[in-house]
C-alpha positions as CSV (number, residue, x, y, z in Angstrom):
1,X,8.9,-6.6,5.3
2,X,5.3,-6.7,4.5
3,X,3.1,-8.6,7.0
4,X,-0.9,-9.7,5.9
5,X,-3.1,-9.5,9.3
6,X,-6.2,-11.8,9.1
7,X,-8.7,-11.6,11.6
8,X,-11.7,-14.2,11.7
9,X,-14.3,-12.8,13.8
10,X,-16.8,-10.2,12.2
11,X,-17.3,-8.9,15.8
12,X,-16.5,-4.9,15.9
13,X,-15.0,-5.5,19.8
14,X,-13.5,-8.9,18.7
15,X,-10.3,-9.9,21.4
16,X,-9.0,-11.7,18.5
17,X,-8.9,-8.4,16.3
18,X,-7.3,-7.4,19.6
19,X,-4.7,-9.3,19.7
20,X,-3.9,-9.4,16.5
21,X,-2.9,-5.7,17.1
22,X,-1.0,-6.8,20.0
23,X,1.1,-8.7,18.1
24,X,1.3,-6.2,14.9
25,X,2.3,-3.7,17.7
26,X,5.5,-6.2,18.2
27,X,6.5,-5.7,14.9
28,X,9.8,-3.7,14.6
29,X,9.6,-0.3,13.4
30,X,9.6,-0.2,9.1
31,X,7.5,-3.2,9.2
32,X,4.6,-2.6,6.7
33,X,1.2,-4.1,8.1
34,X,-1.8,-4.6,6.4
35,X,-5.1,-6.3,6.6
36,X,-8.1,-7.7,4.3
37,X,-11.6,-8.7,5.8
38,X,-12.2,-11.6,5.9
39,X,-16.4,-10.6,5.4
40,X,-16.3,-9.9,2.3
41,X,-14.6,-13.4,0.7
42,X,-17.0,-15.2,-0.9
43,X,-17.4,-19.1,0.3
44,X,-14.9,-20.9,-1.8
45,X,-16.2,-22.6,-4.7
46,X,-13.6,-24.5,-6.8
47,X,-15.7,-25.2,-9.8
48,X,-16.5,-21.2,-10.0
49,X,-12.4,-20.9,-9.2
50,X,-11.7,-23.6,-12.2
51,X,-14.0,-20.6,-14.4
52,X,-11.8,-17.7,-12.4
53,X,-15.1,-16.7,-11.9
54,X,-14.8,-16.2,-8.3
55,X,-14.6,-12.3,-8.7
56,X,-12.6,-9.0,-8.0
57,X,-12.7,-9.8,-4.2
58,X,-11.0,-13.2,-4.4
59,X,-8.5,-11.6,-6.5
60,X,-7.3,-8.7,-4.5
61,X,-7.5,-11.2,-1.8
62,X,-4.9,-13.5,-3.3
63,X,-3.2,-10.5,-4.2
64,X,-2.4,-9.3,-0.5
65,X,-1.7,-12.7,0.4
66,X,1.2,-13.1,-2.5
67,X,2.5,-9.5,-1.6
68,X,3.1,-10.7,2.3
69,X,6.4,-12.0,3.3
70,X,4.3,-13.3,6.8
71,X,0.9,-13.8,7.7
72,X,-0.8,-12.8,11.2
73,X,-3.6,-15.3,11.7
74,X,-6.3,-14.4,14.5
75,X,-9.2,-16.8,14.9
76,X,-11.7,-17.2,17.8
77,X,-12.6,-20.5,19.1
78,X,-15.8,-21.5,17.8
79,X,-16.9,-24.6,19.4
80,X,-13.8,-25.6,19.9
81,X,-12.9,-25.1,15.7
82,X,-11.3,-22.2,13.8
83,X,-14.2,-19.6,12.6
84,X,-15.4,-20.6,9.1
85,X,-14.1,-16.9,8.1
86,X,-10.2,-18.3,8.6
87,X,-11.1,-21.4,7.0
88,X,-12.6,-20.5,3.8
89,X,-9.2,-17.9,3.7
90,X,-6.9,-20.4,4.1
91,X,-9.1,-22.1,1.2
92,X,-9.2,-19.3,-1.2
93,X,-5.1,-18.4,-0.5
94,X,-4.3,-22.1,-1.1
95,X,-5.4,-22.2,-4.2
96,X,-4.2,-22.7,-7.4
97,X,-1.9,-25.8,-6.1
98,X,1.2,-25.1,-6.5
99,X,1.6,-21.5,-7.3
100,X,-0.9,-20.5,-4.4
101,X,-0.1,-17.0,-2.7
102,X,-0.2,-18.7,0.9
103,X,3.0,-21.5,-0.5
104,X,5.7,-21.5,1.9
105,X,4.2,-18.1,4.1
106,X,5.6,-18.3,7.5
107,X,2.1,-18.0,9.7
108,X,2.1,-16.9,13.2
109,X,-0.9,-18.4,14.9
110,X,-3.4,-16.5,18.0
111,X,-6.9,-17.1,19.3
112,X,-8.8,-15.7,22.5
113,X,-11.2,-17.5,24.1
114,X,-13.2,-18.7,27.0
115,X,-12.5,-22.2,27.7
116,X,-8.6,-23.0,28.2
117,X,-8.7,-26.6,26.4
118,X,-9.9,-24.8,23.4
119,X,-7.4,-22.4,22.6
120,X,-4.5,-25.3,22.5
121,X,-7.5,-27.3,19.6
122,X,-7.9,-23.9,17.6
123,X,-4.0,-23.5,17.4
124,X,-3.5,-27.6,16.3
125,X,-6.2,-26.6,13.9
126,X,-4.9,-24.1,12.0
127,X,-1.3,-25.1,12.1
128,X,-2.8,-28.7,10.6
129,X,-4.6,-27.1,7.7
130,X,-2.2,-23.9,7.0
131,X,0.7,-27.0,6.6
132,X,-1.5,-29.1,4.5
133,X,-2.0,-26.0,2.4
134,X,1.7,-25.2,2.0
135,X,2.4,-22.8,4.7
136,X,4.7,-22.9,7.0
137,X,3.0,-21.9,11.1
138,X,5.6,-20.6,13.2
139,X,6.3,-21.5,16.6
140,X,3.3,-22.8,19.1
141,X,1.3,-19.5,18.4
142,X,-0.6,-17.8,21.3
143,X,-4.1,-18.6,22.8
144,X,-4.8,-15.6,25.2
145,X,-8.0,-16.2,27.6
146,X,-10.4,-13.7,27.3
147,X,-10.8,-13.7,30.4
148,X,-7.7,-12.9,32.3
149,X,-5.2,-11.9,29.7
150,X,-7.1,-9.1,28.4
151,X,-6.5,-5.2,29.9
152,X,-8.5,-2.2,29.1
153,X,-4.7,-0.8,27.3
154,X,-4.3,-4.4,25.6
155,X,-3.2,-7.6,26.5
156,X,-1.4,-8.6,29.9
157,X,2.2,-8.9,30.0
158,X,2.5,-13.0,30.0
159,X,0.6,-12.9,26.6
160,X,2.5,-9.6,25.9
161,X,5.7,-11.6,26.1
162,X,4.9,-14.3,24.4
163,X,3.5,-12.6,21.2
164,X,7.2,-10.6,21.2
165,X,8.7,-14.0,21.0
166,X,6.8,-15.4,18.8
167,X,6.9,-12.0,16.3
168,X,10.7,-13.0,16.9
169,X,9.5,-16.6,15.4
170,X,8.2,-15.4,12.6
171,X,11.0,-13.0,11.7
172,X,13.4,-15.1,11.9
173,X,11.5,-17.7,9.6
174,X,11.0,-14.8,7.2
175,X,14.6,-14.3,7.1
176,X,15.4,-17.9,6.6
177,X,13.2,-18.4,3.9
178,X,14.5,-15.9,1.8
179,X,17.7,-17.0,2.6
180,X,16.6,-20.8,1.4
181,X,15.1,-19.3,-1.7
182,X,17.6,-17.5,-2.7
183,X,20.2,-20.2,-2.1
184,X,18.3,-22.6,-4.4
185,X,17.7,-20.2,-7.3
């Protein structure tokens, strides 16, 4: 099993990179993780894509997204919206319709941040868009305050337990789409 972390904050002490690791840390052991930085994608330009002229970046991009079997997707809440860095990703990976990398990924979904309301409007967010693009999000995801649900070791053990069920989610919905695929071929 080969999981894709994505992280959209370019902060070096970003909560969301943190839990992102929280949750790659509930992985079973002999799960292969991985990551791409989401910095160094350039803004999504579909003409320049129609040219496949959007470079060696986008490439090994949409290369790590087709060799995932799941996707761990940490944004922050900026102004009450996924980060621009998640969005232009989910842009990039959706694309060519049809046979994009991110078609029929199961997604698990997690933000920190401040305000409580906003957490709940990132997750809709990104479970909208990843669903329009073909994925398939995975349970309710986690929104983990940075205020209270974040210990010097990790994350406290409310959030702690609800990433292990909802690494369980995503698993499982691994597991059945394989199963689906494989049924229909």
């Amino acid at each position: 099993m080969n999981v894709l972390v994505l992280v959209g904050s370019p902060r070096s002490a970003s909560l969301n990179a943190r839990l992102a690791a929280a949750a790659a840390n509930a992985l079973p052991d002999g799960v292969h993780t991985a990551s791409f930085d989401l910095n160094t994608l350039p803004l999504y330009d579909p003409d320049l894509d129609a040219l496949g002229n959007l470079g060696e970046t986008v490439i090994a991009f949409r290369a790590a997204v087709s060799a995932a079997d799941v996707l761990v997707v940490a944004s922050p809440a900026y102004n009450g919206g996924m980060s621009a860095a998640i969005k232009n990703a989910i842009d990039i990976a959706s694309r060519p319709r049809g046979a994009a990398p991110l078609l029929d990924k199961p997604v698990a979904l997690l933000t920190a941040m401040a305000i409580p309301h906003t957490g709940v409007n990132v997750l809709e967010q990104l479970a909208l868009v990843l669903r329009i693009a073909g994925a398939r999000p995975v349970g309710a995801g986690v929104a983990a305050s940075i205020v209270t649900d974040f210990t010097e070791a990790g994350v406290a053990d409310p959030v702690r337990r609800q990433l292990d069920a909802l690494i369980s989610e995503l698993l499982a919905a691994a597991a059945t789409g394989t199963e689906d695929r494989a049924s229909a071929a």
